[in-house]
C-alpha positions in Angstrom: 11.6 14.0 11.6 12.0 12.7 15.5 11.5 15.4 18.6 15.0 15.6 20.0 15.0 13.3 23.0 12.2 11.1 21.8 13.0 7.6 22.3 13.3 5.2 19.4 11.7 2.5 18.1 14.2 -0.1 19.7 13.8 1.3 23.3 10.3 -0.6 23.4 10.2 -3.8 23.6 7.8 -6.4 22.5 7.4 -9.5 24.0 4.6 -9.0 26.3 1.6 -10.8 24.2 -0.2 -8.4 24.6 -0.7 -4.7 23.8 -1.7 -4.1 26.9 1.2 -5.5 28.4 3.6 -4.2 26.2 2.3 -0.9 27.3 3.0 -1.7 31.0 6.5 -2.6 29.6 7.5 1.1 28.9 8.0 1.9 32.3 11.2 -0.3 33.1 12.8 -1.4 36.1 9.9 -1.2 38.0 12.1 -2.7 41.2 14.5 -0.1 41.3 13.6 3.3 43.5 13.8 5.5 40.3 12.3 3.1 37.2 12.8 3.8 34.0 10.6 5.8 31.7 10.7 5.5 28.3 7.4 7.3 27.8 9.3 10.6 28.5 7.2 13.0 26.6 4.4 13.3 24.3 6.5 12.1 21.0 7.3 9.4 23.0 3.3 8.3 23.3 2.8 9.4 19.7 5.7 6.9 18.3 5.1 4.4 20.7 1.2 3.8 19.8 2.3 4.1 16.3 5.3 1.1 16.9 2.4 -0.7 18.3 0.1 -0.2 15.1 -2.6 1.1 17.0 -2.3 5.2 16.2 -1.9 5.7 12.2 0.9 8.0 11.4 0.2 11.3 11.1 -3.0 11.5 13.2 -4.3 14.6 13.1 -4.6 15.1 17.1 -1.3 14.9 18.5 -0.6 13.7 21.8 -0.4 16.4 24.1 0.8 16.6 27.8 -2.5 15.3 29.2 -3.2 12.4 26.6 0.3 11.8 27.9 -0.6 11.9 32.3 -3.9 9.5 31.2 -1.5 7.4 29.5 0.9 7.3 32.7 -2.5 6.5 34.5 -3.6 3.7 32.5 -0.4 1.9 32.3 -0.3 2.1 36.2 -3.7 0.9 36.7 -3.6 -1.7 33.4 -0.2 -2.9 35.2 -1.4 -3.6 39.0 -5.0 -5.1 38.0 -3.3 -7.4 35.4 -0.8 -8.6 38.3 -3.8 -8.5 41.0 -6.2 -10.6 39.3 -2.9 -13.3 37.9 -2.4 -13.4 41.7 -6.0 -14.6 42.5 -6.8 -11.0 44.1 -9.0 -8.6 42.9 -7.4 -5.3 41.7 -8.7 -2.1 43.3 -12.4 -0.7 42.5 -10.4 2.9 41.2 -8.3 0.8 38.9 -11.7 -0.9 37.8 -13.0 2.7 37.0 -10.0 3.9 35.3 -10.1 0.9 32.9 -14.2 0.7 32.6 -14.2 4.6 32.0 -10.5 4.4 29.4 -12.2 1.4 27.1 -15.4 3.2 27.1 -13.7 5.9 24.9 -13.4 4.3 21.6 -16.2 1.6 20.2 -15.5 -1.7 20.1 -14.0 -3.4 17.4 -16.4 -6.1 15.7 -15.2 -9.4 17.0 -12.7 -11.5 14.1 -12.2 -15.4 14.0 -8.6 -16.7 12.1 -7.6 -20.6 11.6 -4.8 -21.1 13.5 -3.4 -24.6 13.9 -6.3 -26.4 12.6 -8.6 -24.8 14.5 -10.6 -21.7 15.2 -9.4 -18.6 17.4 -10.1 -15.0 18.4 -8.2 -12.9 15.8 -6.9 -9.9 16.8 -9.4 -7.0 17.0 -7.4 -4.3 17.6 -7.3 -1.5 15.2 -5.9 1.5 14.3 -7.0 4.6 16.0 -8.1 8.0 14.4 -6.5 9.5 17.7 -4.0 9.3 20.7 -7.2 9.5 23.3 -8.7 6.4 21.4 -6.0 4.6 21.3 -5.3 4.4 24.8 -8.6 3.1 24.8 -8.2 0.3 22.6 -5.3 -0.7 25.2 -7.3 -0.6 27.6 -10.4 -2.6 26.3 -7.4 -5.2 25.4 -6.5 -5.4 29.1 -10.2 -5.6 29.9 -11.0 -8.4 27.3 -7.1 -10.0 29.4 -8.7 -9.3 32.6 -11.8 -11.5 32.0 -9.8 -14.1 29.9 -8.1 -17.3 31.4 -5.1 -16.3 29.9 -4.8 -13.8 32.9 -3.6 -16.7 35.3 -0.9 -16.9 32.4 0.4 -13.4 33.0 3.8 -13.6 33.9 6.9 -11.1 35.8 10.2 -11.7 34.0 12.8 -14.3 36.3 15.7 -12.5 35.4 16.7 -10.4 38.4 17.6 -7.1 36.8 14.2 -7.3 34.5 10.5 -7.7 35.8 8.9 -6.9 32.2 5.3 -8.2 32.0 4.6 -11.2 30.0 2.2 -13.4 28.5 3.3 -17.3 29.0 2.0 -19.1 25.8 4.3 -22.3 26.6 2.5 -25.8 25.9 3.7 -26.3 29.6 3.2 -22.9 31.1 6.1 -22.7 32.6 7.8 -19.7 30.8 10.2 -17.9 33.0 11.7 -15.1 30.9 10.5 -12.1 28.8 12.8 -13.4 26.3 15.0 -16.3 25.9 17.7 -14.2 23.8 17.5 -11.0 26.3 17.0 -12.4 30.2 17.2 -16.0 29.5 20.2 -17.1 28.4 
């Protein structure tokens, strides 16, 4: 049974690449002076790192009003380091902190290979967390592992003018405008 005035699975969306910037995604409409937040209350954490596979269901520690203010923080920091360091620029030594001291919470997964293509990749690492505290830290090592990556000059702001969700560009000619070609781009 949902909280009333917990959001629902389709509020999120998905198309960031990345967990860590699908988590930056829930606060919307980041140009307007009143954004949106869709991370309203603590069900809202809880359902959301469960959507995202990274909090099993059912955890025994549930999310409580100060998981929920570090998660705030984290998407905040996760969102203008990721856009600093896609710029060229370095993002600010407290956001550097906030994301050093947030991955150190949770251990890090052992590192997986897949075939993909005809050819070996990083698999995806990310697992699911015994608790909402360590799974804001396995977003956070995922925006780490971004920040270091050369994918992070492939970070993308959505085109569309009434949008500005984070994305990754994956495009053979990384030139990807929109978060999604069936939502902002057509």
């Amino acid at each position: 049974m949902q909280n009333e005035g917990v959001a629902t699975d389709d509020t999120w969306i998905w198309d960031g690449g990345r967990v860590c910037l699908d988590f930056t995604n829930t606060l919307r409409h980041r140009w307007r002076p009143t954004p949106g937040e869709t991370l309203r209350n603590p069900g809202d954490l809880t359902l959301w790192l469960q959507r995202a596979r990274l909090l099993a269901p059912g955890a025994p520690d549930p999310v409580d009003a100060s998981v929920l203010a570090s998660g705030r923080r984290l998407r905040e920091a996760v969102d203008r380091a990721v856009l600093a360091v896609s710029d060229g620029r370095l993002p600010s030594s407290g956001d550097v902190v906030l994301l050093n001291g947030s991955a150190a919470q949770a251990p890090r997964p052992a590192p997986q290979i897949a075939i993909k293509g005809g050819h070996l990749e990083p698999a995806d690492t990310t697992t699911t967390a015994p608790d909402p505290a360590t799974a804001l830290a396995l977003i956070a090592q995922d925006a780490v592992d971004l920040l270091l990556s050369t994918e992070i000059r492939r970070v993308r702001v959505c085109g569309a003018d009434t949008c500005a969700l984070r994305f990754l560009d994956r495009s053979p000619a990384n030139n990807r405008r929109w978060c999604s070609m069936s939502r902002c781009g057509n």
